[in-house]
N, C-alpha and C positions, 0 to 999 in steps of 0.2 A: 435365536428367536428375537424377533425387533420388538421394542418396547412402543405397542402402541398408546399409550397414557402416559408421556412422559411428566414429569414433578414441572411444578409452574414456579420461581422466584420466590410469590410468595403464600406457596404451602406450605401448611407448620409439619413440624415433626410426625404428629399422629397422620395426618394423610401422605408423609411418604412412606409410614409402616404398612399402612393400610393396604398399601398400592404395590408395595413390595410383596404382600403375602398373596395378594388377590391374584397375582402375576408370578406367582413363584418365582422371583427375579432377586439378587445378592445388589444390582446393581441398575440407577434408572440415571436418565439423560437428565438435563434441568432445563428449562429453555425461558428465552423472555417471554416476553405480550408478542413479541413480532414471531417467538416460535423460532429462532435462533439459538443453536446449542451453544450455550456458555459456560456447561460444566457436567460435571456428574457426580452423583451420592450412593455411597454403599452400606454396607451392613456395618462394617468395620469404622465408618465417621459416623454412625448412629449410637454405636454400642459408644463411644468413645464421649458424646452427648451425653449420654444417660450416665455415665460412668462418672465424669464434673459435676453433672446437677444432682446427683444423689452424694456426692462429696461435698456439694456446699452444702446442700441440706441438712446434713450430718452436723458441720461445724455450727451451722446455724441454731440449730437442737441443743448442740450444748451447751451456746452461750444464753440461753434462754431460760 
């Protein structure tokens, strides 16, 4: 299935979850302003996101 809504440069995290459930997709294309594919994002470099920023969160908590 082609991914009609690909992720834009600069979409934040919450809209390429967004876009990933809405599209029951693991995996979306990325493209510039000209709509040139430059990459792609999956479930597995989201999880991996969420996984540092709740680790720094963590240290951050405790030094506080």
């Amino acid at each position: 299935v082609a991914c009609t809504d690909p992720l834009r440069e600069d979409d934040t995290v919450g809209a390429a979850l967004r876009k990933m459930c809405a599209h029951r997709q693991w995996h979306l294309p990325i493209v510039c302003t000209r709509g040139l594919f430059v990459g792609a994002l999956d479930i597995a470099d989201l999880s991996l996101w969420l996984r540092d920023r709740l680790t720094l969160m963590s240290v951050e908590a405790a030094l506080t």
